[in-house]
C-alpha positions in Angstrom: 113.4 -51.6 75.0 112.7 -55.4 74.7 108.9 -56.1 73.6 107.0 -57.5 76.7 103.9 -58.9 75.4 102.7 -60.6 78.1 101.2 -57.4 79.9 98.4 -57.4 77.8 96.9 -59.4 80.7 98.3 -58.3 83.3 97.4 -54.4 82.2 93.9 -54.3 81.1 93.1 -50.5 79.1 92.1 -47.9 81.0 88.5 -47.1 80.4 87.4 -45.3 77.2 83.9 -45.2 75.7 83.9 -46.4 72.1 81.3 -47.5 69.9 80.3 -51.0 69.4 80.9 -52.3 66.0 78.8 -52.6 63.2 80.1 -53.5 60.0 77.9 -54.4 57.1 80.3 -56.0 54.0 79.1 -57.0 50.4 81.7 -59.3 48.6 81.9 -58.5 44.7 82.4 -60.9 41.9 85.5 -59.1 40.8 87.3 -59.9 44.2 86.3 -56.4 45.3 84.8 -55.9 49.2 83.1 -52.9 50.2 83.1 -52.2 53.6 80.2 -49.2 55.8 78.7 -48.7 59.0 75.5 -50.3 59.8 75.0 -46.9 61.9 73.5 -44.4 60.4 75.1 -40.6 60.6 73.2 -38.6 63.6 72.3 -35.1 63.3 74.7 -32.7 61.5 74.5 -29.0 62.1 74.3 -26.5 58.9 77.5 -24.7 59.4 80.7 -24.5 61.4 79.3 -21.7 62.8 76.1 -23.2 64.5 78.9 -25.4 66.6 80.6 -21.9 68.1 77.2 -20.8 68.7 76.2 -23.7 70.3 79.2 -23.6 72.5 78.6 -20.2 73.4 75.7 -20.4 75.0 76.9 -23.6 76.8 80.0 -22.7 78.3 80.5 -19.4 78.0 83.2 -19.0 80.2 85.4 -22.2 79.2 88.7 -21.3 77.1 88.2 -22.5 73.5 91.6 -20.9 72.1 95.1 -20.5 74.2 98.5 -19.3 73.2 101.6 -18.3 74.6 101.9 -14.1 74.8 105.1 -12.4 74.8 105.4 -12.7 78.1 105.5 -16.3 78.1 101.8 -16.6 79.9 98.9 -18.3 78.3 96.5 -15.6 76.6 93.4 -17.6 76.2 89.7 -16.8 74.9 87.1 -18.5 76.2 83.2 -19.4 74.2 81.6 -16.1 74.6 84.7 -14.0 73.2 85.5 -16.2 70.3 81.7 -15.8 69.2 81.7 -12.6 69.7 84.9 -11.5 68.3 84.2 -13.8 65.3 80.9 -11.6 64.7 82.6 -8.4 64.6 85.1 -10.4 62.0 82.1 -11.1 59.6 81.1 -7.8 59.6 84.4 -6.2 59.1 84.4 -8.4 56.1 81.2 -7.5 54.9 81.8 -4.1 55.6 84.9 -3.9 53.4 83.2 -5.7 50.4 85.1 -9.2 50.7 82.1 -12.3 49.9 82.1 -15.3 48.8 83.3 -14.6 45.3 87.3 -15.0 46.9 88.8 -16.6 49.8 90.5 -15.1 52.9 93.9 -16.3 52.8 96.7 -16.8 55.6 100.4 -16.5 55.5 101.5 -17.6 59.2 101.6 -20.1 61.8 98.2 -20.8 64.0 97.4 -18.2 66.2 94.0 -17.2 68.0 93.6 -13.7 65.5 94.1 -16.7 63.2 91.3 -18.9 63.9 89.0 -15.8 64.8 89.7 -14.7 61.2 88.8 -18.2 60.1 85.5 -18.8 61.8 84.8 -15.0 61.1 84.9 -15.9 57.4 83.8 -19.1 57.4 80.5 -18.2 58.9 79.9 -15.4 56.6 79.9 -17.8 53.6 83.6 -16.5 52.6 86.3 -19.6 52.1 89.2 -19.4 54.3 91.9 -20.4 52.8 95.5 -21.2 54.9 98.9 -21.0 52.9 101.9 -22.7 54.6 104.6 -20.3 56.1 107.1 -22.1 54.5 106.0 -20.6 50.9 106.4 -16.9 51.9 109.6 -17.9 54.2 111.8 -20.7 52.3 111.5 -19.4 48.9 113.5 -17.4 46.7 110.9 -16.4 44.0 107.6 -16.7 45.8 106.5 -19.0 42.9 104.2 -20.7 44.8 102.9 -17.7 46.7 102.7 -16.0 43.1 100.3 -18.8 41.9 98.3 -19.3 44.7 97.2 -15.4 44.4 96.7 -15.7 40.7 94.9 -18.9 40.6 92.8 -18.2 43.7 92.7 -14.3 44.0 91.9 -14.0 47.7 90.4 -10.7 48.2 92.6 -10.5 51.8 95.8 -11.7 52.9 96.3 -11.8 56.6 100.0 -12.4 58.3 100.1 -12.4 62.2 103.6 -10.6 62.2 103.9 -8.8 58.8 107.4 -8.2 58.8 108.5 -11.8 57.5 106.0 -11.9 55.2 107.1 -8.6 53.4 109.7 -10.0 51.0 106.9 -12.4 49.5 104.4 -9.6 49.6 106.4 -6.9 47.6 107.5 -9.4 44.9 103.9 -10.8 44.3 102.2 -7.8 44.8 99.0 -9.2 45.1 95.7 -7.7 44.4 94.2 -7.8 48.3 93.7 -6.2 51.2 97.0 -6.6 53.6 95.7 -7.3 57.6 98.1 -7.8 60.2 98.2 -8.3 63.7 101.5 -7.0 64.4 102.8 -4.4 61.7 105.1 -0.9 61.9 104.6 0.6 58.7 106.8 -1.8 56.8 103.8 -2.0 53.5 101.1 0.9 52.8 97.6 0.4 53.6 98.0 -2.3 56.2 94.6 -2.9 58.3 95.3 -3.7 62.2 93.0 -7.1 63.2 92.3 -5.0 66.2 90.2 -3.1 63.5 88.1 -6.3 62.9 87.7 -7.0 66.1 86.5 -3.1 67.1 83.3 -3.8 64.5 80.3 -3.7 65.5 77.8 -6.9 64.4 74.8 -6.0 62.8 72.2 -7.3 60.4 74.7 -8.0 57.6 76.5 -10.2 59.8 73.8 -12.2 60.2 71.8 -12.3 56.9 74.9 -13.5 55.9 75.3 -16.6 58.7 71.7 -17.6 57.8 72.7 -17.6 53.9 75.3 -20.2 54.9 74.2 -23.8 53.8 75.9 -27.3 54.2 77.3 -26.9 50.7 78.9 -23.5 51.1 82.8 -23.9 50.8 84.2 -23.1 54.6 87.9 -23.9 53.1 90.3 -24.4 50.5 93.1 -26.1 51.5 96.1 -26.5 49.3 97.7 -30.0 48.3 101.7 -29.7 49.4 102.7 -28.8 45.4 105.2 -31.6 45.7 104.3 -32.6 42.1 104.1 -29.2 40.8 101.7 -26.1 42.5 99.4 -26.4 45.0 96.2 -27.5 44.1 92.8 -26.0 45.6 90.8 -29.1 47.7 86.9 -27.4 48.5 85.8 -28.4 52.4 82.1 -27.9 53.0 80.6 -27.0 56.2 78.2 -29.8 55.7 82.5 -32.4 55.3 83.6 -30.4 58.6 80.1 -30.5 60.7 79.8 -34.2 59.4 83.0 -35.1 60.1 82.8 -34.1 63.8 79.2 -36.3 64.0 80.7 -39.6 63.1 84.1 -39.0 65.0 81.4 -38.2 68.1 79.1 -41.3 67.7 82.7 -43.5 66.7 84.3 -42.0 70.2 81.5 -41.3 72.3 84.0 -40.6 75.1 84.3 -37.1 73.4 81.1 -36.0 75.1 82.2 -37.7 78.2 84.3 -34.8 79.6 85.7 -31.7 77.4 88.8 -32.9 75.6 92.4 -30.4 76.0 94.4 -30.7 73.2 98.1 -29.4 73.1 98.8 -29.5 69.6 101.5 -27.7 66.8 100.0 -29.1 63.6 99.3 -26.5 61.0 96.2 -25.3 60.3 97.3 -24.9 56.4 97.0 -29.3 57.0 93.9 -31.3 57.8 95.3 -33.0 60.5 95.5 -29.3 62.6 92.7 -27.2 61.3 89.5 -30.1 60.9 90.7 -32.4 63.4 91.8 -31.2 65.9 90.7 -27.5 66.1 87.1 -28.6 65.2 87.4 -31.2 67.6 88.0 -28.8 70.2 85.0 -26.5 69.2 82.6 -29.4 68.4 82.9 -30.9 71.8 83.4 -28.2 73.8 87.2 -28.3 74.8 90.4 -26.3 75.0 92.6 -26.0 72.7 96.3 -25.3 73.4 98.4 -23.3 70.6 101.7 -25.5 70.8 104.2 -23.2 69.6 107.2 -26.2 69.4 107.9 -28.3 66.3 108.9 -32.1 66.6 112.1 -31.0 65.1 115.9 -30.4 66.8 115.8 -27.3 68.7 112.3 -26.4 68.5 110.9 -29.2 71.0 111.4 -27.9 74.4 108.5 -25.5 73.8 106.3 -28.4 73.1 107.6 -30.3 76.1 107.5 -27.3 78.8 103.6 -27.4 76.9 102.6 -30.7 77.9 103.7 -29.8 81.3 101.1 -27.1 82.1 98.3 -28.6 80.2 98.0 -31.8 80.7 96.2 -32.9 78.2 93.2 -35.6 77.7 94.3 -36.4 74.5 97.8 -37.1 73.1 98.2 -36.4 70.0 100.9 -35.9 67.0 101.9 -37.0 63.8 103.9 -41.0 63.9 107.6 -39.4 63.8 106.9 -36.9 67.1 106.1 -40.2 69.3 110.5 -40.6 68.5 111.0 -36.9 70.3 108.4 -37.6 73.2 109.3 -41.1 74.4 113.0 -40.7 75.5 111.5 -37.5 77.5 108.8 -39.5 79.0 111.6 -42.6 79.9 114.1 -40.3 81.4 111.8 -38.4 83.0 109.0 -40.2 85.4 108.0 -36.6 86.7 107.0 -35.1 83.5 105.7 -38.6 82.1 103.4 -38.8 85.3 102.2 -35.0 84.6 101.1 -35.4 80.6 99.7 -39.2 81.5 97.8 -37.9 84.6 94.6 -36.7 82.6 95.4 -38.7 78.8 92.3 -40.7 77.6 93.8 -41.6 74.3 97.0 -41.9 73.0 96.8 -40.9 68.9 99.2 -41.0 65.8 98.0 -40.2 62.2 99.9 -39.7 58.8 101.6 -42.6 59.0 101.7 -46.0 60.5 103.4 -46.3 64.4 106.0 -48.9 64.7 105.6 -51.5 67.0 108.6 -50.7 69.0 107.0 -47.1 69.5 103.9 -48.7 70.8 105.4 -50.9 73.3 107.4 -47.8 74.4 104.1 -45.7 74.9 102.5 -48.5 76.4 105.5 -49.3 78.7 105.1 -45.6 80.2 101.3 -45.6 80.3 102.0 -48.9 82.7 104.5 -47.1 84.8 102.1 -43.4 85.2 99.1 -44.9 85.0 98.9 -49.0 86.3 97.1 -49.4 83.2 97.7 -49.2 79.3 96.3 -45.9 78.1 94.6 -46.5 74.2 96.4 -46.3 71.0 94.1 -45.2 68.6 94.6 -44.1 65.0 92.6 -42.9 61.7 93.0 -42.5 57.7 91.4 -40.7 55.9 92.0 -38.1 52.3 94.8 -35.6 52.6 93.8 -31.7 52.9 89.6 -33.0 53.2 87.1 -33.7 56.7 89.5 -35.6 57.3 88.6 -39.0 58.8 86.9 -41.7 57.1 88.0 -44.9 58.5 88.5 -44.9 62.7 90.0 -47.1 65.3 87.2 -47.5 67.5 88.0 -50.4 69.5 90.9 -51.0 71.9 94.4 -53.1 70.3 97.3 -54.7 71.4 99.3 -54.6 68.7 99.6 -51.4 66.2 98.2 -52.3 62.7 94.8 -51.4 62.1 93.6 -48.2 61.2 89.7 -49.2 61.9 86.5 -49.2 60.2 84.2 -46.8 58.1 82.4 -44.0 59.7 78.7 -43.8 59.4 77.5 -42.9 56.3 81.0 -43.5 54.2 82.2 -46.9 52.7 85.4 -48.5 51.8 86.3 -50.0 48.6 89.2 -53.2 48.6 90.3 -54.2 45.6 92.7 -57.4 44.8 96.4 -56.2 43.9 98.3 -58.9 42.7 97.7 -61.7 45.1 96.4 -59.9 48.5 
């Protein structure tokens, strides 16, 4: 598609509410600038917890958590039954001796048992920590799996189907308590989730949430191992909670209307599990379980997705924008459908090309009248995640924005820039 520059007059943004800047810089002697906010952070709730809580008692009845069943329908959870069944998960926990001393790990792909087993943990003051699939599935000797239960010792190990995980299992052997969602007697001594979820909460439950403070570690999420094994990166509820504040008071359009997200991203990655799945919780949206992969042969899931949710925020890593435009260009029905409700258009992990952009922007023109926002982040692989946010609209791609409240950025000379 040739670049057509000149709509940036003719097709003003659509409206988006985003913070004014206010950027306070200090040049250095040595060449080095340091860049902050001259906001300072608003209020930042103890735990993870306090935010499903919070939206509990809001909006009961709006779905948090959705995902495809078997039979192809949605199978969603709203407020009420994620706190709830997240309160029986603590005390299953509790009950069965696991506590802060080792993490809860998990094998598979996102789920909702998944994320109930997360915040269940989480808000008990016990780590979750997510392993990617591909460790227990793409390997030949479980090294990786072998390490991460030596070095970590998670005192459970849940898998949402346990029969793929078995091979990794049996050779590692490792010392914890099995839990499966789906299992037919292929290991001894699995525990059902249903069992968790049957619990009762009582006063352990919550002695236990109160004990939680910001400094408690929610997570450990595991660096890829490219280099060698994964290393262990601690996430405390005070980075997640935090993290949520300054994306709010950067994107104040988050409170405007409950965001729906439609998204694959692993929650083993920061990107998934405490962007966009706290995103979700903190402002009080839906989050759709994307079973489809921006890869061949696993993207018409994702795209039959889009269709049926329609989301307010599209989001994906740079390289899925390559899989999504030629369906939006061939397709003005489907483009129409996913652009009907989008208030932002965002990429992370890497930079978007500009020929991307103008594509995006091209079919936000044709949907819409009006360009829909590009927006974009950086921030520390496997932490909060974001430190620095786009929070002001573009017209070319480029920048990735200015520090949140309450975190600064360092630039240093290299060579001559």
């Amino acid at each position: 598609m040739t670049v057509q520059r000149h709509w940036t007059k003719a097709y003003p943004h659509t409206p988006l509410r985003l913070a004014e800047r206010h950027l306070v810089m200090e040049r250095r002697a040595d060449g080095a600038v340091l860049l902050k906010s001259g906001v300072p952070l608003g209020p930042v709730p103890r735990q993870l917890g306090d935010d499903l809580r919070a939206g509990a008692a809001r909006h009961p009845d709006r779905v948090f958590l959705a995902e495809r069943g078997k039979d192809g329908a949605w199978v969603k959870l709203t407020y009420a039954e994620a706190r709830a069944k997240a309160d029986a998960v603590s005390q299953w926990l509790l009950d069965n001796g696991h506590g802060p001393a080792n993490p809860v790990a998990a094998l598979s792909d996102n789920s909702i048992a998944m994320g109930l087993l997360m915040l269940g943990a989480m808000q008990a003051g016990i780590a979750f920590m997510p392993v990617s699939p591909a460790y227990s599935l793409m390997s030949r000797d479980f090294a990786k799996v072998k390490y991460i239960c030596e070095r970590f010792t998670p005192s459970l190990i849940y898998a949402e189907t346990l029969a793929p995980f078995v091979p990794a299992l049996k050779a590692v052997a490792p010392k914890a308590q099995i839990v499966a969602n789906e299992a037919r007697g292929e290991l001894p001594n699995v525990v059902r989730f249903a069992d968790l979820l049957a619990t009762k909460p009582g006063r352990a439950a919550e002695e236990a949430f109160a004990r939680v403070t910001p400094e408690s570690t929610a997570k450990i999420l595991l660096t890829s191992g490219s280099t060698g094994f994964p290393k262990g990166v601690i996430n405390t509820h005070r980075m997640l909670t935090a993290s949520m504040t300054q994306c709010g008071q950067a994107w104040p359009f988050l409170g405007d209307r409950p965001p729906v997200l439609c998204d694959w991203l692993p929650w083993n990655h920061t990107f998934g599990s405490n962007f966009c799945f706290n995103s979700a919780l903190r402002f009080g949206g839906t989050l759709y379980i994307d079973e489809g992969r921006p890869i061949p042969g696993r993207f018409a899931p994702t795209l039959r997705n889009l269709r049926e949710t329609k989301p307010t925020i599209l989001l994906n890593v740079a390289r899925a924008y390559d899989f999504l435009l030629p369906e939006f260009e061939k397709d003005e029905d489907f483009a129409r459908t996913v652009f009907a409700n989008v208030d932002m258009i965002f990429y992370a992990g890497a930079g978007l090309p500009q020929n991307l952009w103008d594509r995006l922007e091209a079919v936000s023109i044709k949907t819409r009248g009006k360009r829909i926002p590009i927006l974009t982040s950086l921030g520390s692989t496997e932490t909060a995640p974001p430190a620095i946010v786009c929070h002001w609209t573009m017209d070319v791609t480029g920048s990735i924005g200015l520090p949140l409240p309450a975190l600064e950025a360092k630039l240093v000379p290299a060579g001559d820039k």
